[in-house]
N, CA and C atoms as a LAMMPS dump frame, in Angstrom:
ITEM: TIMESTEP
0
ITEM: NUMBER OF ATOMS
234
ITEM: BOX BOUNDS ff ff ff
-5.0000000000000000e+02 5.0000000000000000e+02
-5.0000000000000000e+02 5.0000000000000000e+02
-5.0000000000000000e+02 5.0000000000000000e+02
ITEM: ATOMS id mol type element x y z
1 1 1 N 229.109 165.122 -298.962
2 1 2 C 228.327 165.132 -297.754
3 1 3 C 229.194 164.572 -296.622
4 2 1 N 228.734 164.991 -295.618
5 2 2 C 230.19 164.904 -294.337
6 2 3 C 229.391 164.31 -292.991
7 3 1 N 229.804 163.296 -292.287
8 3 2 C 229.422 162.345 -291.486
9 3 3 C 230.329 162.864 -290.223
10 4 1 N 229.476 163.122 -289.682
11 4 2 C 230.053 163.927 -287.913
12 4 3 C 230.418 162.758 -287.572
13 5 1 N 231.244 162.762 -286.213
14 5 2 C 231.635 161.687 -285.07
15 5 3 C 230.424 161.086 -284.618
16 6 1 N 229.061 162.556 -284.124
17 6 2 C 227.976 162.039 -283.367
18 6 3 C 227.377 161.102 -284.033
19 7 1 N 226.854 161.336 -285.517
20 7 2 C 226.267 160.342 -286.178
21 7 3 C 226.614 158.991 -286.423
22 8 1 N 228.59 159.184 -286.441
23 8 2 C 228.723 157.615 -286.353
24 8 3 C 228.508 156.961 -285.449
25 9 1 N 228.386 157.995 -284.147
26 9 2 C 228.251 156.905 -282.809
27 9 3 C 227.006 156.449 -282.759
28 10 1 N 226.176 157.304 -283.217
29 10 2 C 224.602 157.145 -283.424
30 10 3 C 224.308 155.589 -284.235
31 11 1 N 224.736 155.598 -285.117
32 11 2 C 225.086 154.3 -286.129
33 11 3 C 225.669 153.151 -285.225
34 12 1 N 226.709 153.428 -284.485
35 12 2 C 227.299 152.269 -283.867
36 12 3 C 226.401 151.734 -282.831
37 13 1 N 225.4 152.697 -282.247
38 13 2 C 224.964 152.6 -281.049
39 13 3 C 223.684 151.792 -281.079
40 14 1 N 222.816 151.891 -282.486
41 14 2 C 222.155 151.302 -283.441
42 14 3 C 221.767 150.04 -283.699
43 15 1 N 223.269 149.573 -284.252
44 15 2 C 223.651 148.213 -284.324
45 15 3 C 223.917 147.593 -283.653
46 16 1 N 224.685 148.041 -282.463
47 16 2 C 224.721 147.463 -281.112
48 16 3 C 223.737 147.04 -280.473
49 17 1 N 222.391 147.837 -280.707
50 17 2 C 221.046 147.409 -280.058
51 17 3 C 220.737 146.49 -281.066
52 18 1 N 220.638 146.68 -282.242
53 18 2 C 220.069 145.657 -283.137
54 18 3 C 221.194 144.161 -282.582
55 19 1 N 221.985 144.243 -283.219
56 19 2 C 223.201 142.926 -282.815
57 19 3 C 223.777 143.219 -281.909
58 20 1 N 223.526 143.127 -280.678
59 20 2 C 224.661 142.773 -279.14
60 20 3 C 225.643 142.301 -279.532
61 21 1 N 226.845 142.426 -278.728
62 21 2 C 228.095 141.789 -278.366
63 21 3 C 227.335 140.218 -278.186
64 22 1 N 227.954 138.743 -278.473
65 22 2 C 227.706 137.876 -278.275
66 22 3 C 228.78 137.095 -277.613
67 23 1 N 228.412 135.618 -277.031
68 23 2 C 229.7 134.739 -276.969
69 23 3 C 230.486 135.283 -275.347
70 24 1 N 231.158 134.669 -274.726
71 24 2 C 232.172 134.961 -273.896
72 24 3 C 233.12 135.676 -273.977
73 25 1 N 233.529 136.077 -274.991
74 25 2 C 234.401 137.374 -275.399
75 25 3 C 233.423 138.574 -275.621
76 26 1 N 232.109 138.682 -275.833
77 26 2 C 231.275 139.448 -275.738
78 26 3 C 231.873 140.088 -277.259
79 27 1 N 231.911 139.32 -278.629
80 27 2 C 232.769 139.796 -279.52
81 27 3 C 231.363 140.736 -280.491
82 28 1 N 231.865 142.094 -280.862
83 28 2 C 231.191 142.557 -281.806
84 28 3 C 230.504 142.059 -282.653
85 29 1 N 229.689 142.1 -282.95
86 29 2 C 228.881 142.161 -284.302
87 29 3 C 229.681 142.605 -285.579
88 30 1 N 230.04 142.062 -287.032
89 30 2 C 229.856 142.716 -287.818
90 30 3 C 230.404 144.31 -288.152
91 31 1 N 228.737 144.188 -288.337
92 31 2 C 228.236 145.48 -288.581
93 31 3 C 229.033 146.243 -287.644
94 32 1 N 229.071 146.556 -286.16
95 32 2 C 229.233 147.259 -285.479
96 32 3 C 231.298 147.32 -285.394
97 33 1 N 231.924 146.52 -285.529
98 33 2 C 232.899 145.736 -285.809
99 33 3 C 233.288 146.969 -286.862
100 34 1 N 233.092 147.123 -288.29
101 34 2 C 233.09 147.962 -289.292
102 34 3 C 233.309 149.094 -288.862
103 35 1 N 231.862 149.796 -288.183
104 35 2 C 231.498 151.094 -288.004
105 35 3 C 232.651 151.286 -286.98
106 36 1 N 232.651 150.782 -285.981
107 36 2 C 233.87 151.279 -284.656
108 36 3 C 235.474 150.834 -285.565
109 37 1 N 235.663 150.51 -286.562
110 37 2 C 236.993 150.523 -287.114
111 37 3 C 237.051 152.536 -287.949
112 38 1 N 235.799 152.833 -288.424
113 38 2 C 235.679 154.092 -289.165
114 38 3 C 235.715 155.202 -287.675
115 39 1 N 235.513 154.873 -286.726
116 39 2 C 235.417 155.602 -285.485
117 39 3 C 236.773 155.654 -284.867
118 40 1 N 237.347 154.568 -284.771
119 40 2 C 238.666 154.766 -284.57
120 40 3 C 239.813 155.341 -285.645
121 41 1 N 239.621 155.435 -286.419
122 41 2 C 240.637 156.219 -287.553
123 41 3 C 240.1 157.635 -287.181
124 42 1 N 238.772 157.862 -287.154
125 42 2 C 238.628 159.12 -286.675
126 42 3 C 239.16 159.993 -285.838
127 43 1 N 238.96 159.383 -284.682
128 43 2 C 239.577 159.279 -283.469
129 43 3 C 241.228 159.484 -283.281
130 44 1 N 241.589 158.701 -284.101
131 44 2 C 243.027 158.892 -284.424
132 44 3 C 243.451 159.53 -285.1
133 45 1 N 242.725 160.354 -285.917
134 45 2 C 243.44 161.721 -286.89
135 45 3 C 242.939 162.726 -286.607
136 46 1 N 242.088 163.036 -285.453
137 46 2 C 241.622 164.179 -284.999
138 46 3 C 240.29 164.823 -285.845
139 47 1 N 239.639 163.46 -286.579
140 47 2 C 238.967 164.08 -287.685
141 47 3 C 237.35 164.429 -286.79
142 48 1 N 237.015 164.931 -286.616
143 48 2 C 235.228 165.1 -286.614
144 48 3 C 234.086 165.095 -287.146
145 49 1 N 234.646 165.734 -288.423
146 49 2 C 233.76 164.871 -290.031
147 49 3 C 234.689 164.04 -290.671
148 50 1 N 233.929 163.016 -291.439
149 50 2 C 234.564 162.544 -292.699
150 50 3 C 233.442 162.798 -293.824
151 51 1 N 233.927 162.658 -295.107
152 51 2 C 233.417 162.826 -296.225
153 51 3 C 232.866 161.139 -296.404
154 52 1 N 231.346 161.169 -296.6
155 52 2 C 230.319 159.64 -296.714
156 52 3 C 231.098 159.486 -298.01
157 53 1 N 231.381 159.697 -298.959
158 53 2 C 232.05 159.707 -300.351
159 53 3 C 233.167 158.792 -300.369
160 54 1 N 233.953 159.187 -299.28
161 54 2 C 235.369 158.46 -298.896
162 54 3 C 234.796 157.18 -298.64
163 55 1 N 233.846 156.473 -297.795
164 55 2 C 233.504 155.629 -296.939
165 55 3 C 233.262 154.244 -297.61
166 56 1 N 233.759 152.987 -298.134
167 56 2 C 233.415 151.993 -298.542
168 56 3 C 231.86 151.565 -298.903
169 57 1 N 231.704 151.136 -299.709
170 57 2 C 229.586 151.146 -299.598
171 57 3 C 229.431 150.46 -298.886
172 58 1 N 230.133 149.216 -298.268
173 58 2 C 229.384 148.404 -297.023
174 58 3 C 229.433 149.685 -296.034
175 59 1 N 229.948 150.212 -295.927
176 59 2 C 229.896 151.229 -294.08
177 59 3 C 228.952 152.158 -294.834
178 60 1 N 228.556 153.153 -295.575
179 60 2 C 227.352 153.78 -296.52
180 60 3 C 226.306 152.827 -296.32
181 61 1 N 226.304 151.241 -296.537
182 61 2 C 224.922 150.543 -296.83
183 61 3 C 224.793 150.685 -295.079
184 62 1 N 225.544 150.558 -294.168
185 62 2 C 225.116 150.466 -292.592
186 62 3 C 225.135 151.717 -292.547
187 63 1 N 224.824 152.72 -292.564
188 63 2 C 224.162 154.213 -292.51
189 63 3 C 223.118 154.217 -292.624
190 64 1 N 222.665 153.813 -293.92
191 64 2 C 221.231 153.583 -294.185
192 64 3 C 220.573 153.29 -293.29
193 65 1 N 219.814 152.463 -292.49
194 65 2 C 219.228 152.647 -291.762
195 65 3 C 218.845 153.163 -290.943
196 66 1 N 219.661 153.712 -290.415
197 66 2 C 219.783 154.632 -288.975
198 66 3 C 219.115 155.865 -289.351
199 67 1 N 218.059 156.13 -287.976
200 67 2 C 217.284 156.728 -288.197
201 67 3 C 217.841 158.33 -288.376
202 68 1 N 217.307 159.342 -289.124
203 68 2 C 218.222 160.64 -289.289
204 68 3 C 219.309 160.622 -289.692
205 69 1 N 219.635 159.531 -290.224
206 69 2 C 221.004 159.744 -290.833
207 69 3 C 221.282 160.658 -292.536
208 70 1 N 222.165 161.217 -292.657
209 70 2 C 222.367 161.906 -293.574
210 70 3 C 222.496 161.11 -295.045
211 71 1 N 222.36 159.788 -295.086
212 71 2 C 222.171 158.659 -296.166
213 71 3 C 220.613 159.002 -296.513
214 72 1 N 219.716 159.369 -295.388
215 72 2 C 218.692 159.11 -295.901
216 72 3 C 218.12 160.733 -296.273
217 73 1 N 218.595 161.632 -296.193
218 73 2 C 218.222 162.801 -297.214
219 73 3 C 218.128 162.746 -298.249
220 74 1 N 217.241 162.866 -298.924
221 74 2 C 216.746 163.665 -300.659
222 74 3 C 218.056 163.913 -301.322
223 75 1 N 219.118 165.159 -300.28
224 75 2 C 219.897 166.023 -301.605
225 75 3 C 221.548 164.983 -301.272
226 76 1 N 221.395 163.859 -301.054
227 76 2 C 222.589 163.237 -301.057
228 76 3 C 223.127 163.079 -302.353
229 77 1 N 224.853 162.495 -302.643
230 77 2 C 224.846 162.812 -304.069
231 77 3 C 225.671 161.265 -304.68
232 78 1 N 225.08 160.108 -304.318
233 78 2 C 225.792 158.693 -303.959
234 78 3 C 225.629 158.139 -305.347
């Protein structure tokens, strides 16, 4: 199963509302911290999908939630 760019931003954008930037450095969250490290490799290999398969289960367990995300379909194969 294959995770578009949009959806990760969707995910990042997510967590960002859930956990703000905090602190005087306005430093990431986490969670969001993770997801924008999988966005930037993207980004940097020209990729537009990646395979959820490839993806560490902490960055899979932060999918999960997000609403419409392809974690939460029936025919996933995790």
């Amino acid at each position: 199963m294959d995770l578009r760019v949009q959806e990760l931003e969707a995910a990042i954008n997510f967590w960002r509302d859930l956990r703000p930037a905090r602190g005087n450095e306005f430093a990431l969250s986490p969670e969001v911290n993770a997801l924008a490290t999988v966005y930037a490799l993207m980004i940097f290999r020209g990729q537009l999908v990646v395979n959820i398969a490839t993806l560490d289960p902490e960055i899979r367990r932060l999918l999960g939630p997000i609403p419409n995300s392809p974690l939460l379909s029936p025919t996933n194969s995790f």
